[in-house]
N, C-alpha and C positions, 0 to 999 in steps of 0.2 A: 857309083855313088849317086849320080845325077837323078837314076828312076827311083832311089829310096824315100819313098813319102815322109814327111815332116811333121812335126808334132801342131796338133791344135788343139784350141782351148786351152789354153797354158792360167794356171790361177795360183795364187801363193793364200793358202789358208793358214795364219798364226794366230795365238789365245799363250797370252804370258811368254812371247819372243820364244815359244816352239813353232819352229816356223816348217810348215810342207809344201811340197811343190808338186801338183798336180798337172796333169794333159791327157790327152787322149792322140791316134789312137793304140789298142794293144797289137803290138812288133810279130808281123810273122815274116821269119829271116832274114831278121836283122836285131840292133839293139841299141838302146838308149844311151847316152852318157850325158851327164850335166856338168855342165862349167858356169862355176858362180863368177860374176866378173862386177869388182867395185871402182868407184871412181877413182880409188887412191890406193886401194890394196891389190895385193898380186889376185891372179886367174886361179881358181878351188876347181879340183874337179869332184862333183860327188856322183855316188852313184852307176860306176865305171861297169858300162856294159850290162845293161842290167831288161830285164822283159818287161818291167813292172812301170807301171804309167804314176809313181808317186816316189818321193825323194823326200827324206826327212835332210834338211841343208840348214838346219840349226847351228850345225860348230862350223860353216863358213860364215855367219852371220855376228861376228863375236863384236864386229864395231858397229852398234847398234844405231850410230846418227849416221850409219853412210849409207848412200842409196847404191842398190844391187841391181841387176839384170842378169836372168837368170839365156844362159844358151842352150837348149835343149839336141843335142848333138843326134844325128839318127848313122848310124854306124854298121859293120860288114861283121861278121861275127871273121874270128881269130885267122890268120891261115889268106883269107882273102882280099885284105888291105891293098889298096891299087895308089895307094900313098897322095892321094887327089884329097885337097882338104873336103870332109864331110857337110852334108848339107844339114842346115840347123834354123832351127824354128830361134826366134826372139820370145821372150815374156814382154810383160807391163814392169815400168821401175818398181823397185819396193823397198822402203826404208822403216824398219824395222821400231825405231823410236817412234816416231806419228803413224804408223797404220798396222801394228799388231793389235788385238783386240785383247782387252784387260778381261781376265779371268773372273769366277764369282769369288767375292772375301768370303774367309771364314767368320762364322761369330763367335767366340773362343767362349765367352760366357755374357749373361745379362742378370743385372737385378732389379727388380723393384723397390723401395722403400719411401715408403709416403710418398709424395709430391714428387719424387725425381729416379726417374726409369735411365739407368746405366748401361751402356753396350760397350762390350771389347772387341775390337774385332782383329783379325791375323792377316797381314801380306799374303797372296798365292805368292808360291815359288817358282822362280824360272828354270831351265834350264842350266845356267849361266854358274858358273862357279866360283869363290875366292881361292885364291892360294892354299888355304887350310883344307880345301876341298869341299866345303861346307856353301850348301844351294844360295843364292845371291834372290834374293824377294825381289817383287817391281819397284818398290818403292825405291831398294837398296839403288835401281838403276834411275827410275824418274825423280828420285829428290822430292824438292818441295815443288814439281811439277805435280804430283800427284795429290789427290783430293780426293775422301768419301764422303757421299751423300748419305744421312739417315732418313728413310721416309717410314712413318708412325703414325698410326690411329688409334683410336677406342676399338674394342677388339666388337666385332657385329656393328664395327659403323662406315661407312664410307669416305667419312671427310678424312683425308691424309695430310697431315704437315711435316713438312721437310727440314732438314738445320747441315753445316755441309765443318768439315773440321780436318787439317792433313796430319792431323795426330792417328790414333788408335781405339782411342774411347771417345765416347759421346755422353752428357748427361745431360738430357731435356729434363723440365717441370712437366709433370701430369697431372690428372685427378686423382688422390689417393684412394678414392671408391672404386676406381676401373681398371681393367685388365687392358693390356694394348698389345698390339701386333706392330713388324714390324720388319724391314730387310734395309741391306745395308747395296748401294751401288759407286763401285771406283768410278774415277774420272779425270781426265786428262783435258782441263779447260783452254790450254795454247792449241791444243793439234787444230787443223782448220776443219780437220772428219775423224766423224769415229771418235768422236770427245767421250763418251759414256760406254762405259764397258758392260758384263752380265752380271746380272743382278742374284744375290744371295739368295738362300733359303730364307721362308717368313717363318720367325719364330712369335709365340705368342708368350704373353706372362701369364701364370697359373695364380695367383694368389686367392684364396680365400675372402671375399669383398664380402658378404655376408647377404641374406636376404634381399633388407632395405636397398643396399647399395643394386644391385641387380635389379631389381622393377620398382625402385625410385616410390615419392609421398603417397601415391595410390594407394600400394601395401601398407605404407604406416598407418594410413586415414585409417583404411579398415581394420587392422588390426585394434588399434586406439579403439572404436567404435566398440569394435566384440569384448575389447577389456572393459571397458565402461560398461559392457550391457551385462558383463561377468559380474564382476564389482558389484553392482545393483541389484541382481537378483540376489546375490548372496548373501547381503543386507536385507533386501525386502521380503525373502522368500521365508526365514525364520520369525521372521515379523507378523508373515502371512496366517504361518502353520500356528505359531505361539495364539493367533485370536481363534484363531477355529477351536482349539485346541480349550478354550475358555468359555467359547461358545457353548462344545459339548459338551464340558463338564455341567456348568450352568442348567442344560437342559433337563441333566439326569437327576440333577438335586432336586427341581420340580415337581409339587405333587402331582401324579396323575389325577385325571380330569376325572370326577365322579367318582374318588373314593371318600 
């Protein structure tokens, strides 16, 4: 056992308390075994003899505030066992409530109507199950730990303002002339790292704002302008023709010169 190399690089990548266990390097004869070991619960082995440099160790991780250490066992494949405890790489602690990373929300639906832009937005789901069998949300585990942030603009503007709510829906004031964009990001304001999770898809509002509203008093001025100079000719223009029109008669009724 003593000459079997040891696991390095050992890292725990989680997103929504799915939690993996990464190392390197990959086993030639020999094999892997992982034992989850918590401060207060029993020793999990997952993984058991295995080639592969990655361990899904999600269902030993089920008391989510307890901090883990993960032992990465490096082992004799079957038959050759010399009963000499195995040589084992250690991980980093990992405690699953402050340092899994929060997932991107859904945005279930959005409205616009006048002045007040509405977001709904959906818990990601964990892993993690109730009794009924039915997925258990982050929320369902952080309580009113958890918090989304709204950030929103003018849609083609740069200035973004933000509003933060541990509900599901958001309803900011807008312009009712403008269309906005916008993404929604969870958050976890106690953890001391890793407070802000990934960030949603940007949806934008499509409403019909109309010409004006789109390139603002320039377009009116000129429009007004061209109606006015419409308007006038169309008054002046039959005013114009109606004198000519008098003129020439006038001419034809005249004697010619030198009869």
């Amino acid at each position: 056992y003593a000459a079997l190399p040891t696991a390095v690089n050992i890292t725990w990548s989680s997103i929504n308390f799915k939690t993996i266990l990464q190392w390197q390097p990959k086993p030639s004869g020999y094999f892997y075994t992982v034992e989850i070991h918590g401060q207060t619960s029993d020793i999990k082995k997952k993984c058991i003899r295995t080639t592969e440099t990655e361990c899904d160790v999600t269902d030993a991780l089920k008391d989510v505030k307890e901090t883990y250490v993960a032992h990465i066992l490096s082992v004799m494949p079957v038959g050759m066992d010399n009963f000499e405890e195995p040589p084992y790489a250690l991980s980093e602690k990992f405690t699953p409530y402050s340092q899994t990373v929060i997932g991107k929300p859904e945005i279930k639906n959005y409205t616009q109507k006048g002045s007040k832009l509405n977001v709904v937005i959906k818990d990601p789901l964990t892993p993690y199950t109730f009794p009924n069998g039915s997925f258990q949300s982050i929320q369902d585990i952080f309580q009113h730990d958890l918090e989304y942030k709204l950030y929103y603009w003018k849609d083609q503007s740069s200035g973004k303002k933000d509003t933060t709510t541990k509900s599901h829906t958001f309803e900011v004031s807008v312009e009712s002339t403008k269309n906005y964009c916008f993404y929604v990001q969870g958050s976890v304001p106690s953890r001391r790292e890793n407070r802000s999770g990934q960030t949603s898809v940007v949806h934008c509002t499509t409403g019909e704002r109309g010409i004006f509203d789109e390139y603002g008093a320039e377009v009116f001025i000129i429009v007004a302008v061209i109606g006015i100079a419409v308007i006038t000719l169309a008054i002046v223009l039959p005013v114009i023709l109606c004198k000519r029109k008098k003129a020439r008669a006038a001419r034809e009724k005249e004697p010619l010169n030198g009869v």
